[in-house]
N, C-alpha and C positions, 0 to 999 in steps of 0.2 A: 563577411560582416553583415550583421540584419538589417534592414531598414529601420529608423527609428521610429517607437511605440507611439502612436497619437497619446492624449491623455485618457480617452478610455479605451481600455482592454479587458477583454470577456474572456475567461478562464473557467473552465468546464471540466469536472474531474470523476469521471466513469469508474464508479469501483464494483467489488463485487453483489451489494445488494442495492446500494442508490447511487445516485447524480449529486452530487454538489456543484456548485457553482457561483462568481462572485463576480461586481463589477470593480476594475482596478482602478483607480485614477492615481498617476504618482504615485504609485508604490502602495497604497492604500486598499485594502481589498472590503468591498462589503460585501458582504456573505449573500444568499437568497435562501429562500427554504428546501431543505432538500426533497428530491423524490426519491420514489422504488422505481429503482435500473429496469427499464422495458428489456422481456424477453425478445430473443431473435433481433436478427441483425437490421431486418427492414425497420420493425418496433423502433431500436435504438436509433436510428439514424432517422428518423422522423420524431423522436424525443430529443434531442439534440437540435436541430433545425428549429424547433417547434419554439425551446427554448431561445436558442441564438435572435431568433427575431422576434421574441416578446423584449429582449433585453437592446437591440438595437433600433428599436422603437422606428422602422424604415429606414433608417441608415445603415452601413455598411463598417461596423470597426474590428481595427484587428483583433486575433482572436486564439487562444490555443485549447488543446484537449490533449489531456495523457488518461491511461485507459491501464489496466493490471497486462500481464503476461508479459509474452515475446512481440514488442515491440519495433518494428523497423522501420526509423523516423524515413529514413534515406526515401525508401521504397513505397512509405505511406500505407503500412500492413500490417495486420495481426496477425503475426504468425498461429499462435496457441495463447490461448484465455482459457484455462481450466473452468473456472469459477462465473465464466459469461457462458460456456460451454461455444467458444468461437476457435473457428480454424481457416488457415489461409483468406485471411478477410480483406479486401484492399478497400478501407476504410475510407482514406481521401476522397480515393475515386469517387466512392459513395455518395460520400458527402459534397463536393466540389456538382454533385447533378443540380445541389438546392443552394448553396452556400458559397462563399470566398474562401478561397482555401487558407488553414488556421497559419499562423506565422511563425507555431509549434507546434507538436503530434511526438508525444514520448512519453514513457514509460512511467506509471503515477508515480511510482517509488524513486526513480531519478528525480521527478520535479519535485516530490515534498523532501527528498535531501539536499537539492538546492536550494529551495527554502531556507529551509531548517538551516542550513550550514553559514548562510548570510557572507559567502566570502573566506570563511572559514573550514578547520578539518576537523571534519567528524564521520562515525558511522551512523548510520541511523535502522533500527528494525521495524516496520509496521504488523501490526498483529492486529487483525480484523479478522474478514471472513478467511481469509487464506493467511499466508508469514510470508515474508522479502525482508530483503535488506542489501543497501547499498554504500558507501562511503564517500566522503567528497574531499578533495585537497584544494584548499584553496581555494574554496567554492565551487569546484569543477568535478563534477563524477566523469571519471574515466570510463572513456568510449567499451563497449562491448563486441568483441567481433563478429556473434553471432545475434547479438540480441538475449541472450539466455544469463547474464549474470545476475544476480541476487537472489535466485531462487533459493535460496537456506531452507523453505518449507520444504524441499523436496528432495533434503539429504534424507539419506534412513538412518532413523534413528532406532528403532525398531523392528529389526529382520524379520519376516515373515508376519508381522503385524497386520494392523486394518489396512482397508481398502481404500486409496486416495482417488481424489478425482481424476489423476493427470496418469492411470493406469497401473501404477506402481503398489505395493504393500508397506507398512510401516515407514510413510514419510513423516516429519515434524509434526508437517500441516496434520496430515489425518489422526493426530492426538490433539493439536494446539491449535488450529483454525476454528474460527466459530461456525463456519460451517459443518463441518466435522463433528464436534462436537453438537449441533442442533439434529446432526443424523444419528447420531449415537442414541442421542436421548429419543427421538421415533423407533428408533429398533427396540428399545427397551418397554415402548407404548409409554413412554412418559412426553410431558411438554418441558422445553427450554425457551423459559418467557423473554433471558435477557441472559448478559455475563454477568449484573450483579446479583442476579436473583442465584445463578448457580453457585459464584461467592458466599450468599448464604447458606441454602439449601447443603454447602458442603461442612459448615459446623453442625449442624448436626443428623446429619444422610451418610450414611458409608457407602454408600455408590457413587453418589454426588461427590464424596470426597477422593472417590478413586480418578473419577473422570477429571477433576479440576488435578491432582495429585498428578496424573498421566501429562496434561495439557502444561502447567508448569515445568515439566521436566523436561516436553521435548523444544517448549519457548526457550528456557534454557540451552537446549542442546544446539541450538541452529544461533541464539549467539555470541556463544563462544565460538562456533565455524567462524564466524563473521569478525568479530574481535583477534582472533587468530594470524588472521590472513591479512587484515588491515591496519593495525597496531591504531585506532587511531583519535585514542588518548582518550576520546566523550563516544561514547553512545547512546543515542535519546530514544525511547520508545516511546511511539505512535500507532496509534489503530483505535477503534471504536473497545476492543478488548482492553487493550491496555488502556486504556482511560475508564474504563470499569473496575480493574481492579486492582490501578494505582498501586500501592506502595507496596500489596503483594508478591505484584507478576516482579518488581524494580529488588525487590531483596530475594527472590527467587530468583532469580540473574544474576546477582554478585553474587550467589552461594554457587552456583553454577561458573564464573567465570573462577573461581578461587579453587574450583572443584578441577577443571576441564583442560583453563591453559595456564601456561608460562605463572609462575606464582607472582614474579616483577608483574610482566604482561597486568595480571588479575588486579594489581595494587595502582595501578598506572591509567587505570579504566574506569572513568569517571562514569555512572548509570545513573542516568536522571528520564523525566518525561518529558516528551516534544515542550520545545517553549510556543511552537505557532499554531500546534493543534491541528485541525481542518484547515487551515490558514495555509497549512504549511507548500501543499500541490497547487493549489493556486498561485500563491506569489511565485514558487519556485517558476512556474509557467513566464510567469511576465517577468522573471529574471532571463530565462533561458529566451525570449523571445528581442529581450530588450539590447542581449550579449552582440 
């Protein structure tokens, strides 16, 4: 059992291009402005700190961070962060030279489906710079043995396809991650200003419309893996992408889930977008902290 949460809690959530981060009080998150994620791990862990004590103003309050990848709360590690470009990291350590060690350290995509799920069962996909997806019963995402569940971006969807970060050829990600697609568009010597501007640019671009056409289908394809495996009735889509291109990527998914699995399954599976947004890894944090 945790010790219980003072009324403020600082919740910090490392993704693939920025930092968010919020003060909690009672369950209440207010947001701060976000940055761009310092490269290398010294950078990070001195963005981190630098933050924690502008935000506890000389006091010391509890505090959590969840971070993308191979997570190991237990051991206080990153195993593998594609997208931070991190391996074998023991992160706590790090952090614990300048800091109070946080009251939670897990996985961003577990804390924003704890959020998101308020108690409840749902799956949840994030589609940002990379794809995950997790589910929660109960409020509870079940434990991972290794640390490696939700990677969906890194089924293949495409055999022999492009080059992913994480070494592989034709994963989800390296069609449907914004990353991915922001290097597609540099090979090509073009710029990708935003996911809505590619939204455009794809009525009327027939390159643009391949690349978003490709990126759709493999968002799709990673989940119905996830809806497959987890029956588990609602799944919300979250990410800086899917909130770009709203009610696109949300009926591309139900075409895909009616395509893919179980046809009950596909009728039984509610596809809506996050209700907590950015909100969502934060609070999940000062849930998991508060458990």
């Amino acid at each position: 059992m945790a010790a219980p949460i003072e009324a403020l809690f600082l919740a910090f959530d490392v993704g693939g291009s920025s930092i968010k981060w919020a003060t909690v009080v009672d369950g209440e998150a207010d947001e701060h402005p976000r940055e761009p994620v310092a490269q290398g791990i010294e950078q990070l862990v001195s963005q981190i700190a630098r933050l924690y004590e502008r935000a506890a103003g000389g006091a010391h309050p509890p505090w959590g961070l969840c971070m993308p990848g191979l997570i190991d709360a237990r051991l206080g590690t990153v195993g593998y962060a594609a997208n931070l470009d991190l391996r074998n990291v023991p992160m706590l350590e790090l952090l614990e030279a300048t800091l109070p060690r946080p009251a939670v350290f897990e996985n961003d995509l577990v804390a924003a489906t704890v959020g998101e799920a308020e108690g409840g069962t749902l799956a949840m996909i994030q589609v940002g710079t990379g794809i995950a997806g997790r589910s929660a019963v109960n409020g509870v995402v079940p434990p991972s043995a290794t640390g490696q569940a939700g990677e969906v971006g890194h089924l293949r969807f495409r055999p022999g396809g492009r080059p992913c970060t994480c070494g592989k050829h034709g994963c989800a990600e390296a069609y449907g991650g914004w990353g991915a697609i922001r290097h597609r568009y540099e090979e090509a010597g073009r710029t990708a200003s935003s996911p809505a501007a590619l939204l455009e640019d794809a009525r009327v671009d027939p390159w643009a419309g391949e690349v978003l056409e490709d990126a759709l289908a493999a968002i799709g394809f990673a989940a119905a893996a996830l809806v497959a495996v987890s029956d588990p009735g609602t799944l919300r889509v979250g990410g800086g992408l899917a909130a770009a291109w709203g009610e696109t990527l949300l009926t591309s998914i139900r075409v895909a889930l009616q395509a893919q699995v179980l046809p009950d399954l596909a009728s039984a599976t509610r596809v809506e977008s996050t209700k907590l947004g950015d909100r969502a890894s934060l609070l999940g944090l000062y849930t998991l902290a508060s458990a």
